[in-house]
N, C-alpha and C positions, 0 to 999 in steps of 0.2 A: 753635401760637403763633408770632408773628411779631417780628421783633427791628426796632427804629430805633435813626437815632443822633441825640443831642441834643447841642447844643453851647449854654454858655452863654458870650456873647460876652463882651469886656472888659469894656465898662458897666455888663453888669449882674454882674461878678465886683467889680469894683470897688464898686459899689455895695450889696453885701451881697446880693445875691438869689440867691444860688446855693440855701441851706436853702430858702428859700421854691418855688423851683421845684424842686427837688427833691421838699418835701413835697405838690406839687401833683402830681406823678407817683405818689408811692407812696398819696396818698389816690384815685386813679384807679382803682387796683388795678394799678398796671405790676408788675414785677421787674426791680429795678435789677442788670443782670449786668456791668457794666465803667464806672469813673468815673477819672476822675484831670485834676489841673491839669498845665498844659502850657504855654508858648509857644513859638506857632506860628512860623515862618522863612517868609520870603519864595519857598521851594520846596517847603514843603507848603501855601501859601497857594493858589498858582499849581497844585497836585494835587485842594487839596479845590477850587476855581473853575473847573477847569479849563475850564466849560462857558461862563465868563461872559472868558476872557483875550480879548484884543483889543478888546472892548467899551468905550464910553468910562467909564462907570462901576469896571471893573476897577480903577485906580489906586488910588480911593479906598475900593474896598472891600477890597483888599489891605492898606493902608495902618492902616485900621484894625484887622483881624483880629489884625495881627501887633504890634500900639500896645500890649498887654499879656497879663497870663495871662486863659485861657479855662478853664472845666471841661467835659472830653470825657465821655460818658458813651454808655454802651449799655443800652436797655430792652426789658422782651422782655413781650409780654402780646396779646388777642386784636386784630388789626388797629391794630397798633401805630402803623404810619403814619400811615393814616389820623385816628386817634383824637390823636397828638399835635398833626398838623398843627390839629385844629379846638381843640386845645386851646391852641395858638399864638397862635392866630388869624391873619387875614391877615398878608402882608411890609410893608402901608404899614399903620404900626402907627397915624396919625392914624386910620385907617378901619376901626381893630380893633376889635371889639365888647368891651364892657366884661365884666367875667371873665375874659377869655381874658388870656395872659400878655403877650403886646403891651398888649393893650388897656389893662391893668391898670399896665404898669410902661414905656410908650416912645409917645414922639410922632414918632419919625424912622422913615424906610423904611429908610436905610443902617443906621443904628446902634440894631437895634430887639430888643435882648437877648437872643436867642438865634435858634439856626438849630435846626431839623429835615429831615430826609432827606426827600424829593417823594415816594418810592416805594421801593417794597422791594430794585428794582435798587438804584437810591442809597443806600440804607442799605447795604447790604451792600460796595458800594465806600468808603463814606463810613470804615466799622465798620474794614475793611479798612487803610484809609491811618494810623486814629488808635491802634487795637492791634492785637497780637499775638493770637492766640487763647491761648494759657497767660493770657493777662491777665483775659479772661471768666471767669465762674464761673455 
């Protein structure tokens, strides 16, 4: 079994769809092993992007990350990544296929309701930065 990490951003915490994407993981068949809200700081902003600082987009993707609470979660089930990322759908969520959780609930690239980990390195960093292992179950 393989673990990802799911984030669901402000917009869509704000907006009520955390239960819904949530229940779209557990009717997937995942195992949800770590969840909790949080707001993020401007220095785990810059830990979990690390890949995107200096970039001219950075600003405002920090900007928004950190604009309110998120729910962090970790899922564990076969080919986790992969399987969430198509469950995502693409990051330009105008070009998101209908189903998919972009496609379904965001028309922005920036602010496109949740993130998931690229790859299992990533997850594992990602899983890494947002808990503790005692946090898991």
């Amino acid at each position: 079994m393989e673990r990802t990490f799911i984030m669901v951003k402000p917009n869509g915490v704000a907006r009520g769809l955390v239960g819904e994407i949530v229940a779209r993981f557990e009717r997937r068949g995942f195992v949800l092993r770590g969840m909790k809200a949080l707001r993020i700081d401007r220095a785990l902003a810059e830990r979990h992007y690390a890949e995107h600082v200096g970039k001219p987009f950075f600003e405002s993707l920090a900007a928004f990350i950190t604009s309110g609470p998120v729910v962090a979660m970790v899922w564990e089930g076969r080919e986790a990544v992969t399987v969430a990322r198509a469950m995502m759908g693409v990051t330009d969520s105008a070009q998101a296929a209908p189903g998919t959780i972009r496609g379904d609930y965001s028309l922005s690239k920036e602010e496109n309701v949740v993130h998931g980990s690229d790859s299992p390195e990533s997850a594992a960093r990602e899983i890494a930065l947002f808990f503790d292992e005692a946090e898991l179950v």
